[in-house]
N, C-alpha and C positions, 0 to 999 in steps of 0.2 A: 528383531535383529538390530544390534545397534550400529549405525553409520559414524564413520570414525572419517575425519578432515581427509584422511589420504586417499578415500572412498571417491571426492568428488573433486573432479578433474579445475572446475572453474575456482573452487575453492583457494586449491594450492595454486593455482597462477595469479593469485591474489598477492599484489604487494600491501601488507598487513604492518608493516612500518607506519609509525603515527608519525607528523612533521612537526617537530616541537618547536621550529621556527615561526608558526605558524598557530601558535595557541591563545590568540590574542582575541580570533573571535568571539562576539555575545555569545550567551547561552542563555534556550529558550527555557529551560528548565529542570526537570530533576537528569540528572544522568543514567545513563545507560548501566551504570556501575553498582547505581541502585535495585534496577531490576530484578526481578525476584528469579532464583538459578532454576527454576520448573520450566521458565520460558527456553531456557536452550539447552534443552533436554528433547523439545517436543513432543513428548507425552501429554500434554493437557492440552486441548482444544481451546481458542479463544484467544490465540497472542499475535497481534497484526504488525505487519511495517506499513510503513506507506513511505510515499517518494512521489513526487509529479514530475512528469518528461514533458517538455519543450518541442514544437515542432519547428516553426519559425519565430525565430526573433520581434518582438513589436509587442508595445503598451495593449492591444486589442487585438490580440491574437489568442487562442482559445488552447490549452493546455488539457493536459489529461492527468488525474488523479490514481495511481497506482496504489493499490491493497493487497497484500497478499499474507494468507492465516500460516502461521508455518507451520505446524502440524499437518494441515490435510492439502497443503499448497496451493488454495482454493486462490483466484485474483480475482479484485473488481476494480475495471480500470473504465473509471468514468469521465466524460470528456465537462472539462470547467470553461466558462468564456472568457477567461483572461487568469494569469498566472498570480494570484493576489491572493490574501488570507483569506477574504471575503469568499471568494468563488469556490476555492478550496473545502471550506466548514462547509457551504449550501451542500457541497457535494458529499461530503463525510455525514451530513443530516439525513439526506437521501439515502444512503446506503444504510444507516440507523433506523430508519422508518420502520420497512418490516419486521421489525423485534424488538419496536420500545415495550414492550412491556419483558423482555429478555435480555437487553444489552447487557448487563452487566455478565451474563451467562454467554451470550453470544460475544462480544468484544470487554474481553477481560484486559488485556494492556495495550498501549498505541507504541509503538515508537516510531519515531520519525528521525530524519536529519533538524541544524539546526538552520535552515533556510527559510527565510521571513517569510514565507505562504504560508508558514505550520503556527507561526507566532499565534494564534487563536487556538492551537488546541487542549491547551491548559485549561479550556470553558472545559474539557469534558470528562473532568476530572469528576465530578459530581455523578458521572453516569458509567463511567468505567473503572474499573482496581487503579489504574496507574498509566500514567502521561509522561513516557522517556523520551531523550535525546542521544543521538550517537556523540562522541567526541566529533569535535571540528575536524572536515577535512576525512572520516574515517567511512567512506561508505561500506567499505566491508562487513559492517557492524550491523549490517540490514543486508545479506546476501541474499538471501532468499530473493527479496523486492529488485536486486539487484538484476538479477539469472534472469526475471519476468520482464526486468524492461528491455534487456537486449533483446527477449523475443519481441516484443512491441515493436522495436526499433525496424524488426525485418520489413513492418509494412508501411511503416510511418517512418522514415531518416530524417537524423538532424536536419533542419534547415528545411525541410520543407513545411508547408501551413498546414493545418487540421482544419481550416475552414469544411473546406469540401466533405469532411467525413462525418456521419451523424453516427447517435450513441449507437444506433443499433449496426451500424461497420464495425465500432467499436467493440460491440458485445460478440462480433462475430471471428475476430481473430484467434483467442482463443482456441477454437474449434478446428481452426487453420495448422494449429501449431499442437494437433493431436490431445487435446484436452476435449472431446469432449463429453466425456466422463463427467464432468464437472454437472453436467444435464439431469445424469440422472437417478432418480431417488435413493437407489442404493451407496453411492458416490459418500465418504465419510463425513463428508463437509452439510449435505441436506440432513443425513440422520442425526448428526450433531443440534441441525436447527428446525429439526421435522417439517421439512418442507419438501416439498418435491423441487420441481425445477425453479430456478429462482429468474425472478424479472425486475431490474431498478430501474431501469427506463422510464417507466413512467413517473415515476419520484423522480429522480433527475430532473425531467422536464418540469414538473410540477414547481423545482427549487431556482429554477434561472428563471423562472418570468417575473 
């Protein structure tokens, strides 16, 4: 059955207006425009956003890396030790680990916003179909990632630290927020990457020391 924009309620409360006052920003690289039209469709498996959400303000403050596949609306939302390109890639590595010998099967296109933490993922062009950008200014352009971080928001609000929280609080909201379907092997997202329950945890950790 095909979902049609009036279908989803978060969707249309979308202001969806671009600000062409405002079109001055860099651009990290190819456009969102280039995208190939299977990605929103979501019939193919394999097309990710990402986004990273901010808890408290501060150079050393530890940030969380949102993923989310839009077909089976699977997320991986990994906690980074500071909001920076650097932290961001260890952490998109990690999540790559269990299926380098698949990525190009398992993460077929990345897009992102153009907000300097992403500036490094043009490296992973070599390992995926294709590395997009939303227009400046359009998060809409990434709803899906969008929809996942106001539920993250529920446990973590603006302004507060992430110090106190480890990846595995992290792994555990999710499950909070009725997903947790996500665990288990019939779940479209594991059959897609024959895996049962999935754990990046330990990659994560592996990538910040």
């Amino acid at each position: 059955m095909r979902i049609k924009n009036i279908d989803l309620p978060e969707k249309v409360n979308r202001n969806t207006k671009q600000r062409h006052s405002r079109e001055n920003k860099h651009k990290l690289g190819d456009s969102i425009e280039e995208r190939p039209d299977i990605v929103d469709t979501r019939e193919e498996f394999g097309h990710w956003e990402y986004d990273s959400v901010i808890g408290k303000n501060g150079e050393d403050e530890p940030a969380i890396v949102t993923m989310v596949e839009r077909k089976t609306r699977k997320c991986l939302w990994l906690k980074v030790y500071n909001h920076t390109a650097d932290a961001l890639m260890k952490a998109v590595e990690a999540a790559f680990e269990p299926y380098i010998s698949r990525i190009d099967q398992i993460f077929k296109t990345i897009t992102a916003d153009n907000g300097s933490e992403f500036v490094r993922l043009n490296e992973l062009k070599s390992e995926v179909s294709g590395v997009y950008f939303t227009h400046p200014y359009s998060s809409f352009e990434k709803g899906t990632n969008e929809c996942h971080n106001k539920m993250l928001r529920r446990f973590i609000p603006k302004g507060k630290s992430m110090v106190n929280y480890s990846q595995e609080d992290i792994d555990y909201f999710p499950l909070l927020c009725n997903y947790g379907r996500w665990d288990k092997p019939t779940h479209p997202f594991n059959i897609f990457c024959s895996y049962g329950s999935l754990d990046f945890t330990q990659n994560l950790k592996k990538s910040q020391k």
